[in-house]
Phi, psi and omega in degrees: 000115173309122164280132182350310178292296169348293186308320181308301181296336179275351158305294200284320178305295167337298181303329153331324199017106158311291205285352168278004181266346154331281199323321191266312174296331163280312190273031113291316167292322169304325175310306217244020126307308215297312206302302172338323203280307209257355214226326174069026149254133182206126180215098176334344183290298194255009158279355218227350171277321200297307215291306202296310178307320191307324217280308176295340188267333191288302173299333188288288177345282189300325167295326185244032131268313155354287202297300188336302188256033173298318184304314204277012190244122203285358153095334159304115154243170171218180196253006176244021159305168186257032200188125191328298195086056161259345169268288190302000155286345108122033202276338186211156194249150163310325177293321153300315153324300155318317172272348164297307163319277175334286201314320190280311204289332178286316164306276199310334167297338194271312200254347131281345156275340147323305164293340166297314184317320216248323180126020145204102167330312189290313171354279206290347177288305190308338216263292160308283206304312225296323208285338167319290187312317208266355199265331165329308183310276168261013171241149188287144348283346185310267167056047202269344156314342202233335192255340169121155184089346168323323156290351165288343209279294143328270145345309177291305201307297171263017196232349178218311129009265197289300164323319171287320169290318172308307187280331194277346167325287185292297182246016178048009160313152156278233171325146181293144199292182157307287190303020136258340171265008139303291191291312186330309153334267177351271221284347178303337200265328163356263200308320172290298191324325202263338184297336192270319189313284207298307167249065151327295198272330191270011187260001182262303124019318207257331204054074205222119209234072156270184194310328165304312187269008187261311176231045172091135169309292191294321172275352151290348160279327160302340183279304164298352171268346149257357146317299190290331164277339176293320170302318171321314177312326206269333148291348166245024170250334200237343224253095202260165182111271269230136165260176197288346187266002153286302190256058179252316186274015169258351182261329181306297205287006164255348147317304189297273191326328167295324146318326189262321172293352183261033189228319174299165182269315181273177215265323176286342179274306163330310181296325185316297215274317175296337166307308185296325187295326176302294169322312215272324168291324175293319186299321225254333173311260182318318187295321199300337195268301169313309165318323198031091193263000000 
């Protein structure tokens, strides 16, 4: 018989959703790759600040879009839905969830100004947008997930943000140059459009006017399947260092899986095969900036 703690603990981890800190951790590892690439300077100390921080914004996210969306969320998951489901489940209570929220968003304010303390000053504004961002995102009055726009939301956080904390980690630049946050952005507004395909129907049900439900399933998947090629574009066009027969095999090899999403029928395989392109784009990114190929 499983015990009460056993259980507790496989609540929160669930509410945690892991495979979702891909969002936070990668385009924090791009910032201080671009910056090694262009500076030739790294220092594990603080890549090793950047990850932790990543870790604490990463829970705070999930807990308080959890708390944000408990009424409207119908407890249907996929693995690319945007949300634990341990609250319609009756696995954590909002309120607990809710105080999780809290808990992380007060660690991550302590613990970026822990990091001012240390020789980078800048920490705790980032530290203010991230918590900006989630209440824009999902809390009243504001509420752009639900009202349209959450993927530009999106798009700043994990696509200019975070990429920018990751590169001032390493070399106190305040931002990461264009050519990373520019094609990055892109694919940060990608990537909600395709998480959002697979629940369509209870977001409409929710009245929740993300990008799918606003302009149709199918032109949201063309959009997003020429987003992720214009970001590709935008990386072998701008992307300095690196040659050109590199980053010619970095748009070819994110051509296939887009391909195979822009041929599926259902809608969650489609979201599938455009995820793998995004990530795959990134990856292929960063090695080509590490190699300097």
């Amino acid at each position: 018989m499983i015990s009460r703690d056993v259980t507790g603990i496989q609540s929160w981890i669930q509410a945690s959703r892991p495979l979702a800190h891909v969002n936070i951790a990668v385009p924090l590892a791009l910032g201080q790759v671009a910056a090694w690439h262009v500076t030739g300077h790294f220092d594990w100390k603080w890549f090793a600040a950047a990850l932790l921080w990543g870790v604490i914004d990463h829970l705070f996210v999930i807990f308080a879009n959890d708390f944000a969306d408990h009424e409207a969320d119908s407890g249907r998951r996929t693995l690319l839905s945007g949300g634990s489901g341990v609250i319609p489940e009756g696995k954590l209570t909002a309120r607990q969830v809710g105080r999780a929220a809290t808990v992380a968003a007060i660690l991550l304010l302590l613990y970026s100004c822990a990091l001012a303390l240390v020789g980078r000053a800048w920490t705790p504004l980032y530290a203010l947008a991230a918590l900006l961002l989630m209440w824009l995102y999902s809390f009243p009055p504001a509420r752009l997930s639900y009202r349209g726009g959450g993927e530009l939301l999106q798009g700043i956080g994990v696509g200019i943000a975070l990429p920018s904390l990751g590169y001032y980690m390493q070399v106190e630049g305040a931002l990461a140059p264009g050519w990373v946050v520019g094609p990055a952005a892109l694919l940060g507004v990608c990537s909600n459009v395709l998480t959002a395909l697979p629940d369509i129907e209870d977001d409409t049900r929710a009245h929740k006017n993300t990008w799918p439900v606003r302009h149709g399933m199918q032109p949201a998947r063309r959009f997003a399947s020429a987003g992720i090629a214009f970001a590709a574009f935008g990386v072998f066009l701008w992307t300095p260092l690196v040659s050109v027969a590199a980053k010619a095999g970095i748009a070819i090899g994110t051509a296939l899986p887009l391909l195979g999403g822009a041929r599926a029928r259902d809608p969650f395989r489609a979201a599938w095969w455009s995820s793998i392109a995004i990530n795959l784009l990134i990856a292929l990114w960063m090695l080509a900036m590490v190699l300097k190929l």
